[in-house]
Structure formats: structure tokens, C-alpha cells
C-alpha positions in Angstrom: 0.8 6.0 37.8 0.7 3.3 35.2 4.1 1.7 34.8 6.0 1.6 31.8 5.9 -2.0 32.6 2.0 -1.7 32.1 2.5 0.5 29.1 4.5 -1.9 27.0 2.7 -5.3 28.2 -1.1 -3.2 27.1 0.8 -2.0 23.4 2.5 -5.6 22.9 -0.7 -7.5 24.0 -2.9 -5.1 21.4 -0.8 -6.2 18.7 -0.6 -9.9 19.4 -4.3 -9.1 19.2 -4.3 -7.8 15.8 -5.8 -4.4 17.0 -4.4 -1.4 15.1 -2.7 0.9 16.9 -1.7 4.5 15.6 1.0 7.1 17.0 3.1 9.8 15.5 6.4 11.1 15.3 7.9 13.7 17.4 10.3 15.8 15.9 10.3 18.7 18.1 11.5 19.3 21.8 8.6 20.4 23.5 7.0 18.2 25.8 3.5 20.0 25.5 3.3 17.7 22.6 3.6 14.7 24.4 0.7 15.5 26.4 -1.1 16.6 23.4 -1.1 13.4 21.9 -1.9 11.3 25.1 -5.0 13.8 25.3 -5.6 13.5 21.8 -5.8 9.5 21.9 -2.6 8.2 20.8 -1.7 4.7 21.1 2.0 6.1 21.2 5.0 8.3 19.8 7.9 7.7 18.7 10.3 10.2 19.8 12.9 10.5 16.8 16.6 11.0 17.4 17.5 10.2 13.5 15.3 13.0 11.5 15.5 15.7 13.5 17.6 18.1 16.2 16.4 16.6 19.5 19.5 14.9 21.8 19.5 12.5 24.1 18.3 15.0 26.9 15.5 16.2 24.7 14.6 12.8 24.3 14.9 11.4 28.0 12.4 14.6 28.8 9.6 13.5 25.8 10.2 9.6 27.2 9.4 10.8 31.2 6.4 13.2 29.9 5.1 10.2 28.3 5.7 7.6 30.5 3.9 10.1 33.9 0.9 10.4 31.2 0.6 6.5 30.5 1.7 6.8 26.8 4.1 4.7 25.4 7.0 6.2 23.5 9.4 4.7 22.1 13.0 5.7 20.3 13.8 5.9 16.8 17.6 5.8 16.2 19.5 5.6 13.3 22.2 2.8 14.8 22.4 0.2 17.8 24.2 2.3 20.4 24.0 0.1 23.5 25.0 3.2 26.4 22.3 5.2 24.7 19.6 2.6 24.5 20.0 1.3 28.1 19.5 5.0 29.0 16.5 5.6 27.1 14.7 2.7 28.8 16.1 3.8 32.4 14.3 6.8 31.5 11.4 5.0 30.4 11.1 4.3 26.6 8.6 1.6 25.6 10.7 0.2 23.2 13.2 1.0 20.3 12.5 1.8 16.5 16.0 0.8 14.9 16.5 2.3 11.3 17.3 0.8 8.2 17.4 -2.7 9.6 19.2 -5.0 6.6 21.2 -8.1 8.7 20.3 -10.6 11.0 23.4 -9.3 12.9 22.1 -6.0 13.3 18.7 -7.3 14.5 20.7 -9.5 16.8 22.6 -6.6 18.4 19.4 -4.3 18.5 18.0 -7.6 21.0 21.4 -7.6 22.9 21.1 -3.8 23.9 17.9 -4.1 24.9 17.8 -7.1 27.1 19.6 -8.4 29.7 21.2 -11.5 30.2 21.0 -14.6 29.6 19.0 -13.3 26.6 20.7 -10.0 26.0 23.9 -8.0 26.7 22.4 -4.8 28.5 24.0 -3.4 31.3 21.4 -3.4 34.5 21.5 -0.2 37.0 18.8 0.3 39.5 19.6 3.9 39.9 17.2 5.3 37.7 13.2 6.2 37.3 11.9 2.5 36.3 13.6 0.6 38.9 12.0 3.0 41.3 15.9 4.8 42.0 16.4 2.5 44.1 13.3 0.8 45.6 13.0 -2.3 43.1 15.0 -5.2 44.3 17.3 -6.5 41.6 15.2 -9.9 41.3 12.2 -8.2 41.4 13.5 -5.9 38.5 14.7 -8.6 36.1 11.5 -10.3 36.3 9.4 -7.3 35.2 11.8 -6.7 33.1 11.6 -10.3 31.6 7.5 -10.3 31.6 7.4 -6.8 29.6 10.4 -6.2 27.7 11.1 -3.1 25.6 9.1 -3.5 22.2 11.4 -3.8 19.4 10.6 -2.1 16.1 13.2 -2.9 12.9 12.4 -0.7 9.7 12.6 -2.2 6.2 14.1 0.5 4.0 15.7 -1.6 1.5 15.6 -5.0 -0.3 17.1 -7.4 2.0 19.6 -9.9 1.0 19.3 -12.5 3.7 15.7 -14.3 4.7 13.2 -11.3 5.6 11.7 -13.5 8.2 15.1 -14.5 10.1 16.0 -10.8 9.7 12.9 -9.6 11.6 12.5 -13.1 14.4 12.6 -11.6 18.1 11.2 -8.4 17.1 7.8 -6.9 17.7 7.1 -5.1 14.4 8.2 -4.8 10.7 7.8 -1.4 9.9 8.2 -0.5 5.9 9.9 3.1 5.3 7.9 3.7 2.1 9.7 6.8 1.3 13.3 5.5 1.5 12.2 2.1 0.3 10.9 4.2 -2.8 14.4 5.9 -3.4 16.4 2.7 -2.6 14.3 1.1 -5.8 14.9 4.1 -8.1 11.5 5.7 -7.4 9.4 2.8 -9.1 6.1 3.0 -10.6 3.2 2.5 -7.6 2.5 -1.0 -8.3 6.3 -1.9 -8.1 6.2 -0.1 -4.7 3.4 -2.4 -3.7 4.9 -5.6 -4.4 7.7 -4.3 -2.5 5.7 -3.5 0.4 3.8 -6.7 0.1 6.8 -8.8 0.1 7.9 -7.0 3.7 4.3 -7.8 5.0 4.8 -11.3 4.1 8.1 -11.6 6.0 6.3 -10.2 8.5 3.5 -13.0 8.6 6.5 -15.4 8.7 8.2 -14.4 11.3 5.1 -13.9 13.6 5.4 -9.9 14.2 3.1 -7.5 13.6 3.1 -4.9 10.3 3.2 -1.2 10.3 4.8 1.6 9.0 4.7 5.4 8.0 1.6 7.8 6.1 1.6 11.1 5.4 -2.3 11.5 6.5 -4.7 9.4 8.3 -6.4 8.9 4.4 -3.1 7.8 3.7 -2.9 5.4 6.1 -5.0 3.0 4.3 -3.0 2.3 1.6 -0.8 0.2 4.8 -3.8 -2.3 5.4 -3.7 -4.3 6.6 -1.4 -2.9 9.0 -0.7 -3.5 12.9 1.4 -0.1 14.0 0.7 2.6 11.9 2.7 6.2 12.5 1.0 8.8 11.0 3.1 12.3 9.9 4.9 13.6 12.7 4.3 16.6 15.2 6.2 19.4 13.4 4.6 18.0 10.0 1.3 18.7 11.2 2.1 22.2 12.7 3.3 23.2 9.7 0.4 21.8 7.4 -2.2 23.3 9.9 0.0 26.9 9.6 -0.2 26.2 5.5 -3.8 25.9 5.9 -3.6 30.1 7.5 -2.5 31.2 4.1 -5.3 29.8 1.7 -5.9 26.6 0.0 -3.6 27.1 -3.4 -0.7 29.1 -1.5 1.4 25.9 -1.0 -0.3 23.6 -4.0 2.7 22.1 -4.7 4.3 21.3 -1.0 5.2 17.8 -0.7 4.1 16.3 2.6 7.6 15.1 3.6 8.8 11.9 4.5 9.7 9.9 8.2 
């Protein structure tokens, strides 16, 4: 069984690389879908815990599915809770996707929950599926800890006040939140949109991480490039378009695809 260990250091190395990779959001509790999208090709999921009803246990069960079929999931939450991270990645999370990241402090403390010391603030346990329950000696731990830690993912939802680039140093990815970004600017004309998106990209480039961030469709994807870390709808989003499609082309004309 690859390790999550494994899983994070192949993901992280693919985008220091500059190779695209694509995943999806899960909104929904059944692990079938994890599986579906490890057999389907996904580079990863993100299992979300801020737009949606799944709780911590429904998350902890999407993280072990994903982890036993050598996907990488990661989190998305809405706020730095250190007791919930540190038991996401005992589960075996890939990483974290923080929400609505604005401050240098709140990238700071997203880094603190997620490492531990001297270069975090995470509590260590070796009681748990990762550290083997047991097995992993405490050194032996902290160095693969160390040499693959959790990928870090801050979304850009907003105009930022402080430097982009200082905002988003230590992370792995900038990831733009078109649809919130678009109502946080008073739903701008397109081009408006895309100087916003630009400038995030370019804060990006500055503080060496990659670029991704959210499409409706795979079409829609390429209005992101270039992009790093793409996530394409979300599990329940495509259910429900493929259920759509049952009824006839013109039934639901005027559905809006949704947002992250």
C-alpha cells in the first residue's frame, strides 16, 4: 500500500514540475466515490467540510478510502482548527485546502497546525493509521513527516490588503475562488475578473507556489491556464448534471452550474 507519505511527495513533486494535476470536490458521504475517482484517474479530491453536510467522521472515512486506494485527498475547511487538522492528517489527509485565506497571520497559523515543531505547533500522537498505530518510532515519524509534509492549499477569494506573495510563502498552491472572488468585486464585467485572476497568478509566480483553482467543466477549465491544480465541479455537481441530462436537453436551460 502506497503511503500517504508517497502520495503527497508524487502530488508535491508533480507540481514543482509544472505538470497539471486535476481532482474534484467531494460533497457527498459515500466513499464509492472516492474509489470512483481513483479508478477514473484523478490526481486527487478534495473532501469539503465548508460547502456541504459531511462531518468530521464522514470526512476521516473519504480520507482512509482514499489513502488505501493511493489517492491523495486533501481537506477543505472554512477556518484553521488545529484539533481538527491534526486529526485529519492522523487519518491520512494529503494536505489542507484553507478558505478564504486574506493575512499572513492566518497563513501562518494554517503552517502551525500542520507541522510540527520546530517549524510548526501540531500536536504529535503515534496512535493513529499513518504512524502505523503504533509501529513508527517517534524519530522515524518526524522525519517522514519532515521529508513529505501535508500540502498546503490557501484560496484567494478576495482582494488582499497585505503583499499576495508574503500572504501565500510556505504554501504549496494559490488557488483563486472565481465565484466568490466575482461577488467580493460586485460581479465585474469578465475582463475585470481576469485582471483579478491574473494578479493572484502573479503572486503566485512570486512566491514560488504553484496556481490552480476551481471550473465548472473540464471546457471550463481552460480559461485557468495556465494553471498547476485544477478542481473541476464536484461529485454531487456531476450526479446531478448527468441526472439533468435524463430529462432532455432544454428541461433545465437555464440551471446555473453552481459554484465551489
Amino acid at each position: 500500500m502506497t503511503s500517504v507519505h508517497d502520495t503527497r511527495r508524487a502530488l508535491r513533486s508533480r507540481l514543482a514540475d509544472g505538470e497539471p494535476v486535476t481532482g474534484t470536490f467531494v460533497k457527498l458521504g459515500s466513499c464509492d466515490v472516492v474509489e470512483l475517482a481513483a479508478a477514473a484517474g484523478l490526481d486527487f479530491v478534495v473532501v469539503d467540510l465548508e460547502h456541504s453536510v459531511l462531518d468530521e467522521r464522514d470526512a476521516v472515512a473519504l480520507v482512509r478510502t482514499a489513502d488505501l486506494c493511493g489517492l491523495a485527498a486533501l481537506v477543505r475547511l472554512p477556518a484553521v482548527q488545529p484539533g481538527l487538522i491534526a486529526r485529519l492528517l492522523e487519518s491520512g489527509a494529503a494536505g489542507i485546502q484553507l478558505s478564504t485565506l486574506r493575512t499572513v497571520a492566518e497563513s501562518r497559523q494554517l503552517r502551525a497546525a500542520c507541522r510540527f515543531a520546530p517549524e510548526g505547533e501540531r500536536s504529535i500522537s503515534l496512535a493513529n493509521r499513518v504512524a502505523g498505530f503504533g509501529a513508527s518510532a517517534l524519530a522515524d515519524f518526524l522525519d517522514q513527516e519532515a521529508a513529505a509534509p501535508p500540502l498546503l492549499v490557501g484560496q484567494i477569494e478576495t482582494l488582499v490588503a497585505e503583499p499576495l506573495d508574503e500572504v501565500l510563502r510556505g504554501l504549496d498552491v494559490a488557488f483563486v475562488g472565481t465565484t466568490d472572488l466575482s461577488v467580493s468585486l460586485g460581479l465585474p464585467a469578465a475582463d475585470t475578473l481576469d485582471r483579478a485572476v491574473d494578479s493572484i497568478r502573479e503572486g503566485a509566480e512570486s512566491a514560488g507556489v504553484a496556481f490552480g483553482g476551481w471550473a465548472a467543466t473540464p471546457a471550463a477549465a481552460a480559461a485557468l491556464a495556465p494553471a498547476d491544480y485544477v478542481v473541476v465541479g464536484s461529485d454531487l455537481q456531476l450526479l446531478a448534471t448527468g441526472l439533468r441530462s435524463l430529462a432532455g436537453p432544454t428541461a433545465h436551460a437555464n440551471d446555473n452550474p453552481g459554484g465551489t
